[in-house]
VEXLUMDREN-275329 format. One line per 10 residues: number of its first residue (from 1); for each residue z, x, y of C-alpha. Coordinates in nm, 4 decimals, decimal comma. Each point is the difference from the previous one (the first is absolute). Layout:
<sites>
NUM) Z/X/Y | ...
</sites>
This chain:
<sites>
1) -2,6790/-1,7850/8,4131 | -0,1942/-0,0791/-0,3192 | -0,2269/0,2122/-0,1702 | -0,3385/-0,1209/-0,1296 | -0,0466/-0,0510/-0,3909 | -0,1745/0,3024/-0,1076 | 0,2819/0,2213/0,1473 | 0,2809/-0,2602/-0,2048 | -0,1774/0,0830/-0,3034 | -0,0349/0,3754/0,0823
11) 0,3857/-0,0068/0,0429 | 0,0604/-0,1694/-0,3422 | -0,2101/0,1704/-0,1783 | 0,1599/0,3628/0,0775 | 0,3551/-0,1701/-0,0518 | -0,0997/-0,1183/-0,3614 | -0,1225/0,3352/-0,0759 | 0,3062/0,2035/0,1717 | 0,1843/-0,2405/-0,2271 | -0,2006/0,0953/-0,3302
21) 0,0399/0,3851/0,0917 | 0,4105/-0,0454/0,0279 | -0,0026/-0,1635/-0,3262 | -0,2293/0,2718/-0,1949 | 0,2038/0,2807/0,1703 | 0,3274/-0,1681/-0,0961 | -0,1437/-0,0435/-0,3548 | -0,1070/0,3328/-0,0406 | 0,3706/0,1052/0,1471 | 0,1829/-0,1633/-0,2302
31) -0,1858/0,1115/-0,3404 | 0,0033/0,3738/0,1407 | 0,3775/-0,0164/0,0019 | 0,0150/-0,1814/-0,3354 | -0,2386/0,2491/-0,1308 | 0,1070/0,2984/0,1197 | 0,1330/0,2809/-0,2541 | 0,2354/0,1372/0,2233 | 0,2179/-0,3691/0,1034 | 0,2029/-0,2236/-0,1341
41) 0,0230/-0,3596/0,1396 | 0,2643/-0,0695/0,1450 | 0,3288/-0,2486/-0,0359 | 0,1841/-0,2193/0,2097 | 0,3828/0,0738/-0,0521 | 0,3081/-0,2117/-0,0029 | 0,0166/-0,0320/0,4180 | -0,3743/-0,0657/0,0298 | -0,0508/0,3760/0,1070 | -0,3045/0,1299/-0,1608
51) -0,0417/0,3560/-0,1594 | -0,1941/0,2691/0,0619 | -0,2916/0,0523/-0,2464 | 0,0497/0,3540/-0,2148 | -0,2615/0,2142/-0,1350 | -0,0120/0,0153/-0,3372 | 0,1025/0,2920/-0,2068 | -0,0607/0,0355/-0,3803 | 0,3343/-0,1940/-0,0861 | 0,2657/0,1712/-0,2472
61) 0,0772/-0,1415/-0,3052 | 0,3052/-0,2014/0,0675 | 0,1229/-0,1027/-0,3412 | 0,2582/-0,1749/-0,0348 | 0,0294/-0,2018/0,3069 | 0,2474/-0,3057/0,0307 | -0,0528/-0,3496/0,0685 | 0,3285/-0,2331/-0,0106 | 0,1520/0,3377/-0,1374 | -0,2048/-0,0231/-0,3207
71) -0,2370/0,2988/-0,0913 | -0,3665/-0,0840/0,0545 | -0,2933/0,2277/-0,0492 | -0,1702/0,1395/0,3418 | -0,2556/0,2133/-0,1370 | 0,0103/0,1134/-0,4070 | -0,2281/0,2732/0,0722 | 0,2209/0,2391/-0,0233 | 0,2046/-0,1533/-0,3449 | -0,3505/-0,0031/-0,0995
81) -0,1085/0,3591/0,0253 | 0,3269/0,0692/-0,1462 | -0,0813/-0,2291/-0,3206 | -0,3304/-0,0373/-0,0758 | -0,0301/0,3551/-0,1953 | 0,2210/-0,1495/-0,2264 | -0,2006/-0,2849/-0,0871 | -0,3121/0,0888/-0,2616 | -0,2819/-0,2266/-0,1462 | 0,0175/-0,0765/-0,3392
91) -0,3523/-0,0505/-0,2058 | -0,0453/-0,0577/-0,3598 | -0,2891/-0,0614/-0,2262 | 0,0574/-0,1810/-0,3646 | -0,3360/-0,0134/-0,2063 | -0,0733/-0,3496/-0,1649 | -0,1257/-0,0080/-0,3427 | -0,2312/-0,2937/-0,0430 | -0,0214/-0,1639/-0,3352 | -0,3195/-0,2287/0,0498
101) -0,3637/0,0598/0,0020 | -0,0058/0,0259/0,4065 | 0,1320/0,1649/0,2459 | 0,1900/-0,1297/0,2985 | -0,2723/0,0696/0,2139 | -0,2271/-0,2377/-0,1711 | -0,0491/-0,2626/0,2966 | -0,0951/0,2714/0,2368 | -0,1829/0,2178/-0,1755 | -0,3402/0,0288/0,1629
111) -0,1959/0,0448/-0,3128 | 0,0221/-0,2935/-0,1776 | -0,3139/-0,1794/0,1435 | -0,2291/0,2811/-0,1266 | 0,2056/0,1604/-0,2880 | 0,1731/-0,2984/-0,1900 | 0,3644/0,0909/0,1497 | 0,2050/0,3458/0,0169 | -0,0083/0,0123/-0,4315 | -0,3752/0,0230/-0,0010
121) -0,0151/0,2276/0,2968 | 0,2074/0,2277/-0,1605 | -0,1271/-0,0274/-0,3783 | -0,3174/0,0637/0,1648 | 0,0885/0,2884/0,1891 | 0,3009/0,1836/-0,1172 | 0,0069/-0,0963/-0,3929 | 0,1858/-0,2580/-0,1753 | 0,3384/0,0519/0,1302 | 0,0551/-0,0867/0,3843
131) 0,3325/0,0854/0,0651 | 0,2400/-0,3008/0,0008 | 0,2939/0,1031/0,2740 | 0,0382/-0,0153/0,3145 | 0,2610/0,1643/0,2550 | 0,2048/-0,2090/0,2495 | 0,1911/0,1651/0,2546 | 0,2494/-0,1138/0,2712 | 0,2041/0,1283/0,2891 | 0,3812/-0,0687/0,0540
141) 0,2489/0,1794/0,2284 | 0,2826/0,2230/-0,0748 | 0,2907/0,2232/0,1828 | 0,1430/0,3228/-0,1298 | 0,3890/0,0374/-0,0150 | 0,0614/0,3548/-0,1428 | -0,1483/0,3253/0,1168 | -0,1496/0,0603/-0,3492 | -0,2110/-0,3023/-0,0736 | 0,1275/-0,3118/-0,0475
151) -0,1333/-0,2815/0,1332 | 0,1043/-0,3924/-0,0306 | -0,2832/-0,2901/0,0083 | -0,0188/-0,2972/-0,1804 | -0,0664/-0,0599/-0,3619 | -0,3359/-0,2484/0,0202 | -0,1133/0,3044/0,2155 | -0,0212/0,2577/-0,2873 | 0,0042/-0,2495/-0,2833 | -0,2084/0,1177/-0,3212
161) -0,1549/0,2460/0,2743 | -0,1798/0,3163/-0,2283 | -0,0452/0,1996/0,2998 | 0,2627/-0,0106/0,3499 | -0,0965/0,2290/0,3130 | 0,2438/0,0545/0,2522 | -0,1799/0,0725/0,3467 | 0,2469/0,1305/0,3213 | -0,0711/-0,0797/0,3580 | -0,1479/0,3762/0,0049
171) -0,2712/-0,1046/-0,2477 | 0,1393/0,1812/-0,2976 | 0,0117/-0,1241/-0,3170 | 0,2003/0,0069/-0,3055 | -0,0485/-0,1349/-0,3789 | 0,3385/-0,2162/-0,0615 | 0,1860/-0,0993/-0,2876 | 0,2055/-0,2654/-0,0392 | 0,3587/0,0615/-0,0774 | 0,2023/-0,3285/-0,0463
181) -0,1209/-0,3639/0,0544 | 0,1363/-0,3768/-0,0134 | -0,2072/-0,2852/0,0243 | 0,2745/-0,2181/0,0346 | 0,0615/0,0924/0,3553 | -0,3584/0,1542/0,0688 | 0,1004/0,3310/0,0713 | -0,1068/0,3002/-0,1644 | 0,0622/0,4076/0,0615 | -0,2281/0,2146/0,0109
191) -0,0290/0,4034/0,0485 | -0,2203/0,2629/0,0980 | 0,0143/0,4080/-0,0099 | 0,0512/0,1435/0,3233 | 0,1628/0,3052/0,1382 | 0,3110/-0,1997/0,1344 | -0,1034/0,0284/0,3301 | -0,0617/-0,3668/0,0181 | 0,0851/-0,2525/0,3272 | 0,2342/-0,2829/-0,1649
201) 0,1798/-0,2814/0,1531 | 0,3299/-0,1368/-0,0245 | 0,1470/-0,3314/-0,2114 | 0,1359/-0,2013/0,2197 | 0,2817/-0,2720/-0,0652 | -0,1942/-0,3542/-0,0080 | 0,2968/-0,2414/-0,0526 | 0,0715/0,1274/0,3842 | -0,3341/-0,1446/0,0806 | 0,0283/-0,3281/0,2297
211) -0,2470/-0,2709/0,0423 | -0,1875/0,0867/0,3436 | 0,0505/0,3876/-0,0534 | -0,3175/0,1461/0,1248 | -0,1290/0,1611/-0,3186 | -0,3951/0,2687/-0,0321 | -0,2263/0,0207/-0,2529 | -0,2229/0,2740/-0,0847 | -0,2351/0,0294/-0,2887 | -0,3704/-0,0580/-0,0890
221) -0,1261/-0,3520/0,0333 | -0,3901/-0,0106/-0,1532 | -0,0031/0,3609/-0,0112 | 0,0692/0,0768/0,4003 | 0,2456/0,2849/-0,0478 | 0,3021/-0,0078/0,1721 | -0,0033/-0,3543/0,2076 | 0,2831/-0,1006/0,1510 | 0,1878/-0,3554/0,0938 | 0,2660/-0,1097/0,1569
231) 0,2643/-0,3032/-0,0494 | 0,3071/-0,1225/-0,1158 | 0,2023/-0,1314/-0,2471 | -0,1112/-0,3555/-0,0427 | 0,2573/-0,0667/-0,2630 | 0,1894/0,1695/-0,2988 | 0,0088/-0,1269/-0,3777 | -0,2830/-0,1194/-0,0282 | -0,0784/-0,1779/-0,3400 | -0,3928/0,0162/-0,0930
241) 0,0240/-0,0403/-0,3631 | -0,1619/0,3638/-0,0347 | 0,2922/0,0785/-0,2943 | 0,3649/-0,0795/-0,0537 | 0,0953/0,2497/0,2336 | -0,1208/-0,1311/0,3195 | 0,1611/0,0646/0,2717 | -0,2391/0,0506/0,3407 | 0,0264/0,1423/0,3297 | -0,2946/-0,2520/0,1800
251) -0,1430/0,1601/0,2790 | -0,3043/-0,0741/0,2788 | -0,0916/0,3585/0,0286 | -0,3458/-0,0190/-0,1585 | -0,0618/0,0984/-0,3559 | -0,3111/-0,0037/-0,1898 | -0,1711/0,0824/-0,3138 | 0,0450/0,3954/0,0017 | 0,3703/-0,0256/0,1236 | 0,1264/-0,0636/-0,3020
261) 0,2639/0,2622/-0,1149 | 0,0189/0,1350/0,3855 | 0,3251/0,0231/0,2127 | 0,1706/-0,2450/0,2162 | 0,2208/0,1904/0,2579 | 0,2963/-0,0733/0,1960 | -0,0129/0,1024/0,4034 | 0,1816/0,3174/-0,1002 | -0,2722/0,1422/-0,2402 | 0,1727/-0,1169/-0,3116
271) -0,1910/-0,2109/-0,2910 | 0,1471/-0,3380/-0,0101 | -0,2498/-0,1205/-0,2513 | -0,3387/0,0419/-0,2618 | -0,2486/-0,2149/0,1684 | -0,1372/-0,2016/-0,3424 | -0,1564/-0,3377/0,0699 | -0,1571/-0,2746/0,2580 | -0,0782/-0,3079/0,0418 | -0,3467/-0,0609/-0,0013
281) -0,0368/-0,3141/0,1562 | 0,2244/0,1408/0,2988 | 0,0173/0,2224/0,2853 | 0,2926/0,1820/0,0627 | 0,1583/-0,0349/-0,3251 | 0,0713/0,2697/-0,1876 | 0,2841/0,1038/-0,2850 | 0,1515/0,3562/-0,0629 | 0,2292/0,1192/-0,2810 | 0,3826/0,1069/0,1528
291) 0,0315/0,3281/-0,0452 | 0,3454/-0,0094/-0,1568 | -0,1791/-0,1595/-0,2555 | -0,2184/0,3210/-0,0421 | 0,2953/0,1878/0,0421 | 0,1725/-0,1926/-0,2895 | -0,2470/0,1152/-0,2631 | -0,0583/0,3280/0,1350 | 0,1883/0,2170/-0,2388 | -0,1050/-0,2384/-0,3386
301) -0,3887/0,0502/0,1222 | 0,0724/0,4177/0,0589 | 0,1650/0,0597/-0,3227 | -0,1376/-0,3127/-0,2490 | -0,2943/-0,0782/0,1300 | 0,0829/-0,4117/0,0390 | 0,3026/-0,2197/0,0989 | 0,3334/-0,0448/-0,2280 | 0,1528/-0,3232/0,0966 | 0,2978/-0,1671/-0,0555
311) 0,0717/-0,3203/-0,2064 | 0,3068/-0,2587/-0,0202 | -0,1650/-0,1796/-0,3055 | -0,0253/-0,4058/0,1725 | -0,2791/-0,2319/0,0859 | 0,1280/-0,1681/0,3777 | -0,1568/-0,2390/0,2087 | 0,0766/-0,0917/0,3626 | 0,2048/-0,2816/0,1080 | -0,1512/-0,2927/0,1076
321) 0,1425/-0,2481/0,2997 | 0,0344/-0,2175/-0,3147 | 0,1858/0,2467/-0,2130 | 0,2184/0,0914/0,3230 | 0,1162/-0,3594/-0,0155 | 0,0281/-0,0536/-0,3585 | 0,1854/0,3473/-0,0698 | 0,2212/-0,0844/0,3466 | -0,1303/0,3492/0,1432 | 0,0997/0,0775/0,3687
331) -0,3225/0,1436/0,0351 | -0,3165/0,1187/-0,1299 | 0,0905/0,3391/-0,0404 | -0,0311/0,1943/-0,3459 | -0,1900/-0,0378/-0,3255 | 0,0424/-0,2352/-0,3079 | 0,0132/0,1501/-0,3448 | -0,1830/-0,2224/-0,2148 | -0,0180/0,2086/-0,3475 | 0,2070/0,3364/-0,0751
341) -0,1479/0,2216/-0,2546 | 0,1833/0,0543/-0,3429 | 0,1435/0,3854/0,0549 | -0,0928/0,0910/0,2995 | 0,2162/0,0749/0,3187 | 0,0363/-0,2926/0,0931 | 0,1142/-0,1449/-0,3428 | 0,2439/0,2774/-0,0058 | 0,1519/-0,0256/0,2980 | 0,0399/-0,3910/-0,0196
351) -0,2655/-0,1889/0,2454 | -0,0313/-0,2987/-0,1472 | -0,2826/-0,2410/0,0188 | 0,0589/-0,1981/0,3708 | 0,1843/0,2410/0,1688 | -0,1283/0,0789/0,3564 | -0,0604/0,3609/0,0392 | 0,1190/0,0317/0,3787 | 0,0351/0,3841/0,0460 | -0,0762/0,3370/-0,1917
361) 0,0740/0,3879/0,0554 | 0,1615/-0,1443/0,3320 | -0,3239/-0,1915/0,1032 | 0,0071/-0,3578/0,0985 | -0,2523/-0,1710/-0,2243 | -0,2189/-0,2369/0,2163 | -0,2285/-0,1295/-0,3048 | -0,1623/0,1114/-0,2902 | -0,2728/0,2171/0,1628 | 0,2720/0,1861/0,1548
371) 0,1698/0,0092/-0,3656 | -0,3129/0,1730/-0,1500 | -0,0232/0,2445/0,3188 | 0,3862/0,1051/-0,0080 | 0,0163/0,0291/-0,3684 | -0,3382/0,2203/-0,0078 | 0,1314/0,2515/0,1763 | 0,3270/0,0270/-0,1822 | 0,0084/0,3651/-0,2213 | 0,0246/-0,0433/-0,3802
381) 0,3101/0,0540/-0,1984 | 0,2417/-0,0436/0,3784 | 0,2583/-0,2729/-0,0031 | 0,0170/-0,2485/0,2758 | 0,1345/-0,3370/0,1130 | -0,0890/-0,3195/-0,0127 | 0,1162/-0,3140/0,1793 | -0,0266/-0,3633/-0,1268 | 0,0525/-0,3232/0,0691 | 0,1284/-0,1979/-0,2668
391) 0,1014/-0,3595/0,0309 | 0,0776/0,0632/0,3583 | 0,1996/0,3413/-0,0885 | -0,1265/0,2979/0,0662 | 0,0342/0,2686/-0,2485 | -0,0480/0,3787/0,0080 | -0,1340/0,1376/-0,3383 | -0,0833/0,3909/-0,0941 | -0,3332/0,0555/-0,1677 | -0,2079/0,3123/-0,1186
401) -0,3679/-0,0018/0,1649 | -0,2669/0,0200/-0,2992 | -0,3531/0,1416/0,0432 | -0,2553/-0,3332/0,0729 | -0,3002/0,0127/-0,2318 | -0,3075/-0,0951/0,1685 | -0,1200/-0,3160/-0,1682 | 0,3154/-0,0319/-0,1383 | 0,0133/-0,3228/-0,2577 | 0,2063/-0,2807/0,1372
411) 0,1132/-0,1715/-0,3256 | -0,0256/0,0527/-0,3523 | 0,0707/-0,2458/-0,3304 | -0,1085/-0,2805/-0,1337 | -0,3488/-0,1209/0,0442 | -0,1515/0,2792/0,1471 | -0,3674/0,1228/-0,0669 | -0,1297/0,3395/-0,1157 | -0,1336/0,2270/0,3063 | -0,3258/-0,2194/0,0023
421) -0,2862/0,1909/0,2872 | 0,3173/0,1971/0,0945 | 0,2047/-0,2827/0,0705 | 0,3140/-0,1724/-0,1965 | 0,1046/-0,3921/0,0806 | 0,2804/-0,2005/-0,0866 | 0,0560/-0,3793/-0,0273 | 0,1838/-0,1407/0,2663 | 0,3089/-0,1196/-0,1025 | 0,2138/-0,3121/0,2410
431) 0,2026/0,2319/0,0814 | -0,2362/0,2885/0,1241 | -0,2141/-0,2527/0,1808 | 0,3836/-0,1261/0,1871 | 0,0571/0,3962/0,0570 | -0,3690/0,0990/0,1717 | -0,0716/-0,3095/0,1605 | -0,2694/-0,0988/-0,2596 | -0,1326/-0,3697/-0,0247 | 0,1332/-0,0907/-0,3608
441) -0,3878/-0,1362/-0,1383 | -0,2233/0,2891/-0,1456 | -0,1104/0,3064/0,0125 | 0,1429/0,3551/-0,1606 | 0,1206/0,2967/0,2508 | -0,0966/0,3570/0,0034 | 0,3097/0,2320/-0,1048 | -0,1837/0,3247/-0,0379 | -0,3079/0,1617/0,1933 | -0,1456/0,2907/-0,1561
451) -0,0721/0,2681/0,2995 | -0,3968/0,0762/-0,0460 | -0,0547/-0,2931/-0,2051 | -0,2498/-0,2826/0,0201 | 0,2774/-0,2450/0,1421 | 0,0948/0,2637/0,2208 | -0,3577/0,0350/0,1684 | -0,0429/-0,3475/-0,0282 | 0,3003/-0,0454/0,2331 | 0,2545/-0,1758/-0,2131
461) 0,3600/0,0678/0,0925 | 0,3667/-0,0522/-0,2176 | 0,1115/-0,3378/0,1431 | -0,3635/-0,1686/-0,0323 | 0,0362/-0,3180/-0,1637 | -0,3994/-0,0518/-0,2245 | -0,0727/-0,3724/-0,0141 | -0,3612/0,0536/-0,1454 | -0,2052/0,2180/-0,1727 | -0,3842/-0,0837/0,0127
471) 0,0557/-0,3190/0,1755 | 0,2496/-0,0646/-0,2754 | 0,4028/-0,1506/0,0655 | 0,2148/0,2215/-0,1715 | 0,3727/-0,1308/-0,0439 | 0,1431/0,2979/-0,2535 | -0,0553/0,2938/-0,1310 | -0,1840/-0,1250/-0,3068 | -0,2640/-0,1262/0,2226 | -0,0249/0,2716/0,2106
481) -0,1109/0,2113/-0,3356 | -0,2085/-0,2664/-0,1141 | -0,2100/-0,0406/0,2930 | -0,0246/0,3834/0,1348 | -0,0963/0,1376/-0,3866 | -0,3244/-0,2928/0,0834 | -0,3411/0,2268/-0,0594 | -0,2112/-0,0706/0,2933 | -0,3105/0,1200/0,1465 | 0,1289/0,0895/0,3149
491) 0,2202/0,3381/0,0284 | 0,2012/-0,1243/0,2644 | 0,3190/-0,2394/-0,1035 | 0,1052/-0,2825/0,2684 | 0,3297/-0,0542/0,0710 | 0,1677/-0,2507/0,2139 | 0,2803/0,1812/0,1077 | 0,3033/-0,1671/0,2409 | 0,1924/0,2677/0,2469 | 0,2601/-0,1154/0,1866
501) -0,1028/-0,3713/0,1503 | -0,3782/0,0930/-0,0075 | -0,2597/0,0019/-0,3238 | -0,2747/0,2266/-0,0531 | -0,2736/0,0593/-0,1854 | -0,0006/0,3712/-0,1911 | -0,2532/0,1426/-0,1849 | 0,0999/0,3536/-0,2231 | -0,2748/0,1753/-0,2195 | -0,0089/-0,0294/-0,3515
511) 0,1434/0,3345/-0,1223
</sites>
């Protein structure tokens, strides 16, 4: 039986459009179940089976959970709650004497089209004498570790700060002072008056710390109180050329300006590290301070109010692939003593120049950097020992630890200059130039940096080798003098400077 062509299309057209109503309704099905507050979808398990869909509850904090037996972080609020009390913003405000005719504000002042500038405003105005400071300010974190006040954050944090406020997570606040500081590792204590009722947190041990530890970071990134992020351990001793201390944990939790002098914990609540510094050009990139390195200095910053460290009295290098071969060495491993200072501890105890310095106090010694870290934390006056490697022998020598003057000078004698813009050189004798690695034509090297001076500021460092002054070779001491005593209009001296394999240009002010 056939039907005519108007009832066909009749019948097709209601089939298309039961089809289009299946699809909506199955549509709107599906996104009601993924939608819904009460479900969870659903998984197929090992034999194909699938489960049931649970409502949801408000989940408990499950912290720590395991995966592959290692601990890893379900939720943190709870560790959070627990911490962040602890954890306090830190902002300062250091006023900034201006010694010109304007102000800082100059290029944005809005009165210079119709006044002349912010001098003419003001003479008009207030009198002849506009006031010529200004006050900066800046935010840093911080965590407190006793009941009655102290607090560690980093040194750049509180740096030449007049005035540091202390603000809690309950909105008080508290002036601070600051107690002990060392710029050489960027830490710095500081300590407000409380009623030693205050929440602290606990040191933890960061040598324990493994790479891929999950690792949280609270603290105040551009002001946002209490923000916190989540990571891990990217790597440990990390070298950034920050100081001769450096010695990293890198993590990707984030950190940003404003985190600076906040904690790094461990999944049991303990600080692991001082967050200090980024990378700017990265993302997830971010360096903290081991604790045990705050720990360390602790007690000097309480009771002195800065860092005694310790000193052997030698100038080392590291050993080449080159010097490996040459010397015969198995390995690497250790540093090379290049120079050994007349009377010191070193001297006394009978290092000699080329010895390998492979271990001290017990510690293997990897390379120099380790050297200067190991040795720093030595006490004055205590008696240790020292392992060498001398013409293949190794050789286990007793020596006193001195006290290591900052800027210490690295050789005296012959041919050295007067403290010239805070600085003393030295001509550079075959033999020094064979010792430090120097190329044998020119230049004088910096022995001595005055701390405050105008080579100081100007960046100059003991070990700098000056090849010109004013665009000027300089091959000896005699020409060094002759060319810096120049008179010349500027008030800025230009010095050609060579660091390690690289030259730069330095400028210091005439003093």
């Amino acid at each position: 039986m056939s039907d005519s062509p108007n009832e066909r299309k009749h019948f097709f057209t209601i089939l298309v459009v039961c089809l289009v109503g299946l699809f909506v309704l199955s549509v709107v099905g599906v996104l009601r179940f993924s939608l819904a507050p009460g479900l969870r979808s659903s998984y197929a398990g090992a034999d194909g089976a699938s489960a049931q869909a649970a409502p949801a509850t408000t989940p408990k904090t499950v912290f720590p959970s395991t995966i592959g037996g290692a601990a890893a972080p379900g939720s943190l609020a709870d560790l959070v709650e627990k911490l962040s009390p602890a954890v306090v913003n830190i902002s300062t405000t250091k006023v900034v004497k201006m010694d010109g005719k304007r102000s800082p504000f100059n290029d944005m002042f809005p009165f210079d089209r119709f006044f002349g500038g912010e001098d003419e405003f003001y003479r008009r105005f207030f009198g002849d004498n506009p006031e010529k400071e200004f006050r900066q300010r800046s935010l840093g974190s911080g965590f407190i570790i006793s009941k009655d006040g102290y607090i560690f954050t980093n040194n750049h944090v509180i740096e030449r700060a007049d005035k540091i406020k202390v603000r809690l997570s309950t909105g008080k606040e508290y002036d601070a002072t600051v107690k002990g500081r060392d710029p050489r590792t960027d830490l710095a204590l500081i300590k407000i008056i409380a009623d030693n009722s205050l929440p602290t947190v606990n040191l933890g041990d960061s040598d324990r710390l493994r790479v891929g530890d999950w690792v949280m970071a609270i603290g105040n990134p551009f002001g946002l109180d209490h923000t916190v992020t989540a990571g891990i351990v990217s790597a440990k001793g990390r070298v950034i050329g920050a100081g001769p201390y450096d010695n990293f944990i890198q993590t990707d939790a984030s950190i940003n300006p404003g985190n600076s002098g906040g904690p790094l914990f461990n999944m049991a609540g303990e600080v692991v590290g001082i967050n200090t510094a980024i990378v700017a050009q990265g993302q997830g990139i971010g360096f903290a301070i081991p604790v045990n390195m705050a720990k360390e200095i602790l007690e000097d910053l309480k009771a002195k109010g800065k860092v005694t460290r310790g000193w052997l009295g030698v100038s080392v290098q590291d050993i080449t692939e080159d010097l490996a071969k040459s010397l015969k060495l198995k390995d690497r491993n250790g540093a090379l003593v290049t120079e050994v200072f007349e009377g010191d501890p070193a001297d006394k105890a009978g290092i000699k120049q080329g010895d390998i310095i492979v271990e001290v106090d017990g510690k293997k010694v990897k390379d120099t950097h380790e050297l200067l870290r190991f040795v720093a934390v030595l006490p004055v006056g205590k008696k240790t020992a020292v392992k060498v490697l001398r013409e293949g022998q190794l050789k286990e020598l007793q020596l006193t630890v001195a006290e290591r003057e900052e800027k210490k000078e690295l050789a005296s004698g012959r041919g050295e200059s007067k403290d010239t813009y805070g600085m003393s050189v030295q001509d550079i004798t075959p033999g020094m130039a064979k010792q430090l690695g120097l190329p044998s034509a020119g230049g004088v090297i910096v022995t001595r940096v005055r701390e405050g001076s105008a080579a100081d500021e100007g960046g100059l460092q003991p070990y700098d080798v000056i090849l010109q002054v004013n665009r000027v070779k300089v091959s000896s001491v005699r020409d060094f003098q002759r060319e810096i005593s120049k008179k010349t209009a500027d008030d800025r001296i230009l010095l050609l400077i060579r660091r390690g394999k690289g030259t730069y240009y330095v400028a210091i002010r005439k003093e």
